[in-house]
C-alpha positions as CSV (number, residue, x, y, z in Angstrom):
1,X,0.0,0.0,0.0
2,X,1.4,3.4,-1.0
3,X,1.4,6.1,2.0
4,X,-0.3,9.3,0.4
5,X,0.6,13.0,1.8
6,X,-2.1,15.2,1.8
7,X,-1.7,18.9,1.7
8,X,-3.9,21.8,2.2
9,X,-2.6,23.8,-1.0
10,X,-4.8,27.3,0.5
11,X,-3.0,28.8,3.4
12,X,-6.4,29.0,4.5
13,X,-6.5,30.6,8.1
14,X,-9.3,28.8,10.6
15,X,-8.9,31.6,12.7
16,X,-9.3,35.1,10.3
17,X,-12.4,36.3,12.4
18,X,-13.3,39.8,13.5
19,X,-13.5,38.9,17.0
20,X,-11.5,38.3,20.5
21,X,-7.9,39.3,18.9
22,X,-5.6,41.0,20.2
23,X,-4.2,44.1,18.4
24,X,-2.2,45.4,21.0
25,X,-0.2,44.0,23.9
26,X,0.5,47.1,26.6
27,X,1.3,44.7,29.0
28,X,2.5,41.3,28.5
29,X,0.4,39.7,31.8
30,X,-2.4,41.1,30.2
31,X,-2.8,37.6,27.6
32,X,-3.4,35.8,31.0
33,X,-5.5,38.1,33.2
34,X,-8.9,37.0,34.2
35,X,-11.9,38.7,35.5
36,X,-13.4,36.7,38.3
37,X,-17.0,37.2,39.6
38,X,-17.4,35.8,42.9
39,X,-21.2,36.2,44.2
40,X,-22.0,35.7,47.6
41,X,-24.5,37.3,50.8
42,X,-23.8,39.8,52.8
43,X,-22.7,37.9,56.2
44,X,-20.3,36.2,53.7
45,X,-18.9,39.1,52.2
46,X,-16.2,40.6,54.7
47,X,-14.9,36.4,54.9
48,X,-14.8,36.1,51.3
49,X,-12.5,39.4,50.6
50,X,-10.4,38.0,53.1
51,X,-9.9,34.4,51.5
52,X,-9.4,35.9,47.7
53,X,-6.6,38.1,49.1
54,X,-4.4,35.6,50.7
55,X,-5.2,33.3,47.9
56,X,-4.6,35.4,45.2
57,X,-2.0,38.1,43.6
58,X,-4.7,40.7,42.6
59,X,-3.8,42.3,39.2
60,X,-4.4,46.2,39.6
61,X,-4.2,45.7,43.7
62,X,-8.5,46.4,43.8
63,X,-11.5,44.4,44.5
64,X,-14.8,46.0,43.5
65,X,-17.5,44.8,45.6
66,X,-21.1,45.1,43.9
67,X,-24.4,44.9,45.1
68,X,-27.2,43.5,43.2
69,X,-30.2,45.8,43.2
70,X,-33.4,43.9,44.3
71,X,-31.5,41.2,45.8
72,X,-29.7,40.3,49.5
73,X,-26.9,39.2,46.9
74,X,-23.0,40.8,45.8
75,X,-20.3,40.0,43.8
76,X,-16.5,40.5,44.4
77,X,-14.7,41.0,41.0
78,X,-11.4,41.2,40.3
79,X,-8.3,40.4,38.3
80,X,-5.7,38.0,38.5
81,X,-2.7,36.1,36.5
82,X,-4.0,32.7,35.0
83,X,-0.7,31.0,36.3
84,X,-1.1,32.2,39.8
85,X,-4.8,30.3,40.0
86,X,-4.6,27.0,41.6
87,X,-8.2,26.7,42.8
88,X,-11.2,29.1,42.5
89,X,-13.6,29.9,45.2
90,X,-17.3,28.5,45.2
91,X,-19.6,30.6,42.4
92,X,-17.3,32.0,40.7
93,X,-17.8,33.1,36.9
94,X,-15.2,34.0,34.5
95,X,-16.5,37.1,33.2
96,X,-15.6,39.8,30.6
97,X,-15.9,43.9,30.8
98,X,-17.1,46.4,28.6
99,X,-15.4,49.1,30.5
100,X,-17.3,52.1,28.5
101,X,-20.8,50.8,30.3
102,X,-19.1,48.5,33.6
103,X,-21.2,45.7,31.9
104,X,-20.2,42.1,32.7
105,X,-20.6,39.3,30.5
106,X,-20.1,35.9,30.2
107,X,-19.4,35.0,26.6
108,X,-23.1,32.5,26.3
109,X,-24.5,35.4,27.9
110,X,-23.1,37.9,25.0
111,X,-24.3,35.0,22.6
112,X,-27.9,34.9,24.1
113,X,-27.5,39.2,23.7
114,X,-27.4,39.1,20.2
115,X,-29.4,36.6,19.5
116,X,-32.2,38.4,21.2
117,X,-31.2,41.6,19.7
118,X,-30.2,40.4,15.8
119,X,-33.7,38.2,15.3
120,X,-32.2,35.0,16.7
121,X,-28.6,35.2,14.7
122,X,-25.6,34.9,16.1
123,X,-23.4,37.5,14.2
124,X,-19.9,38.2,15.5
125,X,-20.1,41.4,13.8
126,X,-23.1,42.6,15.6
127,X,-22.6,45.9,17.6
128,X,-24.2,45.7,20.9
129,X,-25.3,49.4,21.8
130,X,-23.4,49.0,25.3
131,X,-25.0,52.0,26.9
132,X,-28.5,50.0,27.4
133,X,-26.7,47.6,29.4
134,X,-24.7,49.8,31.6
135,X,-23.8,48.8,35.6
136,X,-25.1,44.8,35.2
137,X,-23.8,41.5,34.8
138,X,-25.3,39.6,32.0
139,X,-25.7,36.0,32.6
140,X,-27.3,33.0,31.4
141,X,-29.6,30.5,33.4
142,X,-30.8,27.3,31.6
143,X,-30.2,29.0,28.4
144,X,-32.2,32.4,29.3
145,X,-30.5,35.7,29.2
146,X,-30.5,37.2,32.7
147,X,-29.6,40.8,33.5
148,X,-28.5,41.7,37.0
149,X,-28.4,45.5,37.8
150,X,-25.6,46.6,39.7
151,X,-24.0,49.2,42.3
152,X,-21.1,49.6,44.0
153,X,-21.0,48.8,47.1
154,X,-17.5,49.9,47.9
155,X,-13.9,49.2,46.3
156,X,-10.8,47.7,48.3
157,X,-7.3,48.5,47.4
158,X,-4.7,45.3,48.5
């Protein structure tokens, strides 16, 4: 039996898309920084701020604590190095940040967004109009966009 090569005679590139590149790199750590959203009550709170900072070497030496309006609920967010992350606390989300509105997303939730929004398409070219979405966390919960309105509550420099 004679072995047969096969070639791919395009230098087609998988990965030509519009979206989640990086054009820039200001700061190298910057590839592996994560946003983590930690929710939890308020007799939790002071306990859990404690615990992410001797776990954790936060990026940009803040946590942001926020409340969730309507709710006995917050979330702690904050940065750190992917490397330095050995375990992660209890409900905890990896989230992203439109800084221009302090929205949080996950990415299904961003997914769920525009399909809502671009008449159930999922275009990675689709603007979002930020501004309607401003101080929230956008989740999803069995597959259902959920928005959660937010305020801070106070921010903690480590």
């Amino acid at each position: 039996m004679k072995e047969m090569t096969t070639i791919l005679a395009d230098n087609y590139n998988t990965y030509n898309t519009s979206y989640d590149t990086v054009n820039s790199i200001k700061i190298l750590s910057d590839l592996n920084n994560k946003l983590f959203c930690t929710f939890t009550d308020l007799e939790g709170l002071e306990d859990l701020i404690e615990d992410i900072k001797s776990k954790y070497t936060i990026i940009y030496n803040k946590l942001f604590v926020l409340e969730i309006i309507g709710k006995d609920e917050f979330v702690v967010t904050y940065n750190v190095e992917q490397a330095n992350v050995h375990s992660i606390p209890n409900n905890t989300i990896l989230v992203h940040r439109k800084k221009e509105s302090n929205t949080l997303y996950t990415i299904n939730a961003l997914n769920e967004l525009i399909k809502k929004l671009n008449g159930g398409v999922v275009d990675t070219n689709y603007q979002v109009d930020w501004q309607h979405y401003k101080n929230c966390i956008l989740l999803t919960q069995h597959n259902d966009l959920n928005q959660l309105n937010t305020k801070i509550h106070k921010i903690i420099k480590v």
